[in-house]
C-alpha positions as CSV (number, residue, x, y, z in Angstrom):
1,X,0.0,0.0,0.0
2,X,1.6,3.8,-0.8
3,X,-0.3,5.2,1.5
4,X,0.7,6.7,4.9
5,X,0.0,4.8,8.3
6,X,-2.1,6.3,10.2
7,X,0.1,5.6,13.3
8,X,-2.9,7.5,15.3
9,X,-5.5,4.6,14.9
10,X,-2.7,2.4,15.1
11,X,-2.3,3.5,18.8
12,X,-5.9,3.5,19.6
13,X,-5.6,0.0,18.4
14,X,-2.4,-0.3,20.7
15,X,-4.8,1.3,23.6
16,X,-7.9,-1.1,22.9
17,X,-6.1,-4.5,22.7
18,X,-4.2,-2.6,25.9
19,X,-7.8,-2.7,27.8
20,X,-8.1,-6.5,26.9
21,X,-7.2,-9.4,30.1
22,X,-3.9,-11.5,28.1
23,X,-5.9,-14.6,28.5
24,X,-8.4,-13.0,25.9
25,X,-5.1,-12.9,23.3
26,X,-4.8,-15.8,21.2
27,X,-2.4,-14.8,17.9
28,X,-2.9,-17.7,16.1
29,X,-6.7,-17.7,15.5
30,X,-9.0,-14.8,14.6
31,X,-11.3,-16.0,17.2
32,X,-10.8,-18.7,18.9
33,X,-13.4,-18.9,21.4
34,X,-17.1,-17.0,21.6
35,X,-17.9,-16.4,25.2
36,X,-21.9,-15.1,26.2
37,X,-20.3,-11.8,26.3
38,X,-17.0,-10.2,24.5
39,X,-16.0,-9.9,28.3
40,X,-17.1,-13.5,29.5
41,X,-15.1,-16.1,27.5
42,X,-14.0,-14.6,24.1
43,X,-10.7,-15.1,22.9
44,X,-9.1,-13.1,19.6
45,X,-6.5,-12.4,17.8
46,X,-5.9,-7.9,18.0
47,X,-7.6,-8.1,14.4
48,X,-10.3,-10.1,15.6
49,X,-10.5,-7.6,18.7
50,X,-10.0,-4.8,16.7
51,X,-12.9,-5.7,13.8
52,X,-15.8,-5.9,16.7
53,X,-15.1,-2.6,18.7
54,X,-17.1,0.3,17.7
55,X,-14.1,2.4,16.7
56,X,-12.9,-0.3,13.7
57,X,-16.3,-1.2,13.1
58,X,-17.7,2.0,12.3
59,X,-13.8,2.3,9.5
60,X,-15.9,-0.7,8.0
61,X,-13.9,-3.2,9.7
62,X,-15.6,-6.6,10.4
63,X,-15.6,-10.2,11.9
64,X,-17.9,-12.7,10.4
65,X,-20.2,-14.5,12.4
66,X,-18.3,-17.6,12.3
67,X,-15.6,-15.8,13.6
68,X,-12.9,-17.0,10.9
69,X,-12.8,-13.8,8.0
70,X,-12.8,-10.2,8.2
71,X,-14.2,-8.0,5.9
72,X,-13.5,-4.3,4.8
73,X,-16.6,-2.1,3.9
74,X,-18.7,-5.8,3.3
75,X,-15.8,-7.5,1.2
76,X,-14.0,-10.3,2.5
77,X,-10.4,-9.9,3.1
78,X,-8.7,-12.6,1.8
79,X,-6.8,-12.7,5.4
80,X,-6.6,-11.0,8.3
81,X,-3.1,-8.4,7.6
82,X,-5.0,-7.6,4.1
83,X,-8.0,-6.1,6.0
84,X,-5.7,-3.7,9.0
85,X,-3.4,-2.8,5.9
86,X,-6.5,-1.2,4.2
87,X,-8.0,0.2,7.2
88,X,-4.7,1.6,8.7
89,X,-3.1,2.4,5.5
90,X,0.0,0.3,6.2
91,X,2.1,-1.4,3.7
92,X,1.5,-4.9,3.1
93,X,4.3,-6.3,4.7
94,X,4.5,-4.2,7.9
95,X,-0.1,-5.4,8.7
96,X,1.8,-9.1,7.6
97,X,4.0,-8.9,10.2
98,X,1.6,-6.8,12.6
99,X,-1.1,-9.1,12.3
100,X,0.4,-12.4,12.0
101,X,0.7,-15.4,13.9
102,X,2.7,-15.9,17.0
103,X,6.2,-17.6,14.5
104,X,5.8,-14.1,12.9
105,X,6.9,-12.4,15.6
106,X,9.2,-15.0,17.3
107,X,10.5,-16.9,14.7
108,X,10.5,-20.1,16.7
109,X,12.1,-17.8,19.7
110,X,10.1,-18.7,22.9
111,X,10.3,-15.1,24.8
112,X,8.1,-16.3,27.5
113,X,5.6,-12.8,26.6
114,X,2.2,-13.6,26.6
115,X,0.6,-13.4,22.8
116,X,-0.2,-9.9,24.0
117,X,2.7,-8.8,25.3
118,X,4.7,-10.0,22.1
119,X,1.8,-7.9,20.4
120,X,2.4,-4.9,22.1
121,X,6.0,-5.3,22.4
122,X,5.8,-5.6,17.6
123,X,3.8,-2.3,17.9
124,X,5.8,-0.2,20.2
125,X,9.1,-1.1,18.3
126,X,6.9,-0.5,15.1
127,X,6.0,3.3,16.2
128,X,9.8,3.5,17.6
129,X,11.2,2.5,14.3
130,X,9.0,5.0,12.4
131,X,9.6,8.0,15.0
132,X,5.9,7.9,16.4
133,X,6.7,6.9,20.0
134,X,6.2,10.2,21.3
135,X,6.9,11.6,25.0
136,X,3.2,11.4,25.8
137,X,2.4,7.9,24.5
138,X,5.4,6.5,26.0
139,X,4.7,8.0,29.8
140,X,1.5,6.6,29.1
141,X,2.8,2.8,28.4
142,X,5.3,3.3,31.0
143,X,2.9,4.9,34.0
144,X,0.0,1.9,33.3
145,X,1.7,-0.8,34.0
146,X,0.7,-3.7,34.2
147,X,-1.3,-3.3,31.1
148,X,-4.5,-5.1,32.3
149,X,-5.6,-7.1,35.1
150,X,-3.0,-9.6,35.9
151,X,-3.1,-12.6,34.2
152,X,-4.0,-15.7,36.7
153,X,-0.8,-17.9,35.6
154,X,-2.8,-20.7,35.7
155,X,-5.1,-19.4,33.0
156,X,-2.4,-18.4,30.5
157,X,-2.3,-21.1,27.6
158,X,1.0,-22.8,27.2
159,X,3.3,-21.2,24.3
């Protein structure tokens, strides 16, 4: 994509998947899991996250009902880094390696971080690397800690 990232609505998509418990973070399936509510059993990927809050949804963002393809203004995407690159105007590589699975990130490289963690840890160095970390987002990251409720260890799926 030539267009320019709009690194803004890339950090209120840092800031939503922020507000989201880690056990609610799965990167290797759009949606994994369908609780009664979005709060009460649902686990995502951050573009599965991301296409069912208002904010996305209302850029034309969207999750099926079956939870396993997003579309973009009613089209299907033909997967999930094709969808965030059109809605945040990043290249194709850089929503591939945004929004891809767990490997993409680690490259078979156990960290330890949660699949959120790792996620938030690809976007910050993202922003860093393209000079959009400013003083106020980073006090921000570094003043909320920890990001959400703790994780119960016992809860946390094993990497």
């Amino acid at each position: 994509m030539d267009s320019t990232p709009n690194y803004e609505l890339l950090k209120d998509a840092y800031a939503i998947i922020d507000g989201i418990p880690e056990t609610a973070i799965d990167l290797d399936a759009l949606c994994s899991a369908r609780g009664e509510t979005l709060e009460q059993g649902t686990i995502c990927s951050p573009a599965g996250w991301l296409a069912q809050h208002p904010q996305f949804m209302a850029l034309g963002l969207a999750l099926a009902e079956d939870g396993t393809q997003l579309t973009v203004d009613g089209e299907p995407a033909a997967d999930p880094s094709e969808a965030l690159s059109r809605v945040l105007g990043l290249r194709t590589e850089d929503a591939q390696h945004l929004f891809g699975d767990r490997n993409t990130y680690t490259l078979g490289d156990d960290t330890g971080l949660s699949d959120k963690r790792l996620w938030q840890r690809e976007v910050r160095e993202f922003l860093k690397q393209h000079g959009q970390l400013d003083e106020e987002f980073e006090e921000h990251l570094e003043t909320r800690g920890p990001f959400a409720d703790p994780a119960n260890p016992a809860q946390i799926r094993a990497i």
